[in-house]
N, C-alpha and C positions, 0 to 999 in steps of 0.2 A: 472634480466631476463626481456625481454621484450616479449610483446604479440605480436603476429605477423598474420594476414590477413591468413584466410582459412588455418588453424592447429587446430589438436583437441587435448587438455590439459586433463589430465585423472590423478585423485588421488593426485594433485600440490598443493601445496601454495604457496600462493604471497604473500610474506610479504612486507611493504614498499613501496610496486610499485607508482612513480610518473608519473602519465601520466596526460595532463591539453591540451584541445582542439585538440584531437587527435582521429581518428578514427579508432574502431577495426571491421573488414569485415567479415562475414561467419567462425567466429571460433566456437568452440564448447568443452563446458566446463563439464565435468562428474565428481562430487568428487572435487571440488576443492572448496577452503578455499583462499578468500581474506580477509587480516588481516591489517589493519592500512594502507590502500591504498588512493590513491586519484585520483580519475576518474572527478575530476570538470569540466564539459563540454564536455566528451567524449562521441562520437557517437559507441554506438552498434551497427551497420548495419545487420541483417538477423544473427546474433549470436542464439547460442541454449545455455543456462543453465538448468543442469540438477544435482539435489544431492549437489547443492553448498550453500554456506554460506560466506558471507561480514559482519566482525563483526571489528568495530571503523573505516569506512570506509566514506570518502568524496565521495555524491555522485550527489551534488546540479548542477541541472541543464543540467545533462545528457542525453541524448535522445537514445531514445529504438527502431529507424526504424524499426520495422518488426521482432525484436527478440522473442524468447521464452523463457521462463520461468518455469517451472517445478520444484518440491520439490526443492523451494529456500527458505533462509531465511536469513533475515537482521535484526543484531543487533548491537545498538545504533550508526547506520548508521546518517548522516545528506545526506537527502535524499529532498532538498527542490525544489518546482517548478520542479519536474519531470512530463510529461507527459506519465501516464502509459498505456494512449490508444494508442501512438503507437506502442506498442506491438501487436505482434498475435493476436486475439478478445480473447481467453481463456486461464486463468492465471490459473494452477494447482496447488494446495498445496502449496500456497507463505505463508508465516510468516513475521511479522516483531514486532519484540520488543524493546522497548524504543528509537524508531528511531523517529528524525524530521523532518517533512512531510510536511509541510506547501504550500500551495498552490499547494499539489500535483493533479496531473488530473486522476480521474478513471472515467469519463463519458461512460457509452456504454460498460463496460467492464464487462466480468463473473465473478467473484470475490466468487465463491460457497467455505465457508469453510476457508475462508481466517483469519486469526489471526491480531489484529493490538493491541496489548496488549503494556498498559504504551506507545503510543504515543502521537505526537503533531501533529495534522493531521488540524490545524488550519485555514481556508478556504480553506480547501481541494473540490475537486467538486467531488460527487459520485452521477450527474445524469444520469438515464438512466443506472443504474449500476444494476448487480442481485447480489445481497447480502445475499442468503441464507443461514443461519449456519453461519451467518462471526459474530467473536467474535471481539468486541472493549472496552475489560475491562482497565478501568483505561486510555483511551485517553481522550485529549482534542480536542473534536470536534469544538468549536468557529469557527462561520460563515461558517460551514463545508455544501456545497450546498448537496439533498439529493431528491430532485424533479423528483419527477417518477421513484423512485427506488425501488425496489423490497428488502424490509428487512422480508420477510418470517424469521418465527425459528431462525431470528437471536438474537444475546445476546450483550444489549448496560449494562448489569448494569455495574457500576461502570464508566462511561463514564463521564466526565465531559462538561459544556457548550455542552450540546447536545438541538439542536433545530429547529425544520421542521415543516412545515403544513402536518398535519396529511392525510390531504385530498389531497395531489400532495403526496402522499407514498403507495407502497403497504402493508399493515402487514398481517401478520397472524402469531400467536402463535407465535409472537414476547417479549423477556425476557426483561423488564425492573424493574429498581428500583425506589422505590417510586419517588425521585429526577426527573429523567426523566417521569415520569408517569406527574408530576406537569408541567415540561416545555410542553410538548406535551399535557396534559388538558387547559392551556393557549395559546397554538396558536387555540384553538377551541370557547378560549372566555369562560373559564373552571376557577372558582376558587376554585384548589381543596385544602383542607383541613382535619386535623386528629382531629377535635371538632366536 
């Protein structure tokens, strides 16, 4: 089955679907489950996703023109160099677990609540990002930009290669573990220690 330009999908799955530098226009997606698909370079144009879930899904390199996003969630997606600020400025209730992210873009975007659990978010950019509540247990943040981001209440422990100047972040009642307590007392010029 193919997806096709301004139709709205309700309660579907797409199992299989090969689509590769193809563009889908103002459809809208409720309930619906992509499973083992591949969107490599596919443009979402002014798309709405709501209630959906992409699990073993290609999805490197994709661009999000102006789409939405709502209670979505992605699992062990390869999700590389996506650009998630072209999306709507606010992203509701996304998930994503043990997906690979690498050089993914969330600069500028609301991200409140957001889950990134067991990823690889590897120079990923979250500046200018509001990261309130976003849980990132068990990712690898390596070279993950995070420069005037708002990590209010959020929860890095378990995060691995997590590393930012303190002082280009906002915190408050921010959860970390000892591990990140050490890399974040070293970008301060900190040697911390348990003697």
């Amino acid at each position: 089955m193919e997806i096709q330009d301004d139709r709205s999908y309700t309660h579907r799955t797409f199992e299989g679907l090969q689509l590769s530098e193809h563009a889908i226009r103002r459809a809208e997606f409720e309930q619906v489950v992509f499973k083992d698909c591949r969107f490599a370079g596919v443009t979402w144009v002014g798309c709405q996703l709501s209630n959906c879930r992409f699990v073993d899904c290609e999805l490197t390199t994709v661009k999000l023109g102006g789409s939405t996003f709502n209670e979505v969630r992605f699992e062990r997606c390869r999700m590389m160099g996506i650009n998630f600020a072209d999306l709507a400025r606010v992203i509701l209730d996304v998930g994503f677990r043990e997906c690979l992210m690498d050089y993914a873009c969330f600069a500028g975007l609301q991200l409140a609540r957001t889950e990134f659990i067991d990823c690889r978010l590897r120079d990923a950019d979250f500046s200018n990002a509001q990261l309130e509540r976003t849980v990132f247990g068990g990712s690898d943040l390596a070279g993950a930009n995070f420069n005037h981001a708002a990590l209010l209440r959020a929860d890095l422990r378990g995060a691995k290669n997590l590393s930012f100047d303190p002082t280009l972040v906002r915190l408050g009642r921010t959860r970390v573990d000892l591990d990140a307590l050490v890399a974040i007392g070293a970008q301060l010029g900190l040697d911390v220690g348990m003697s």
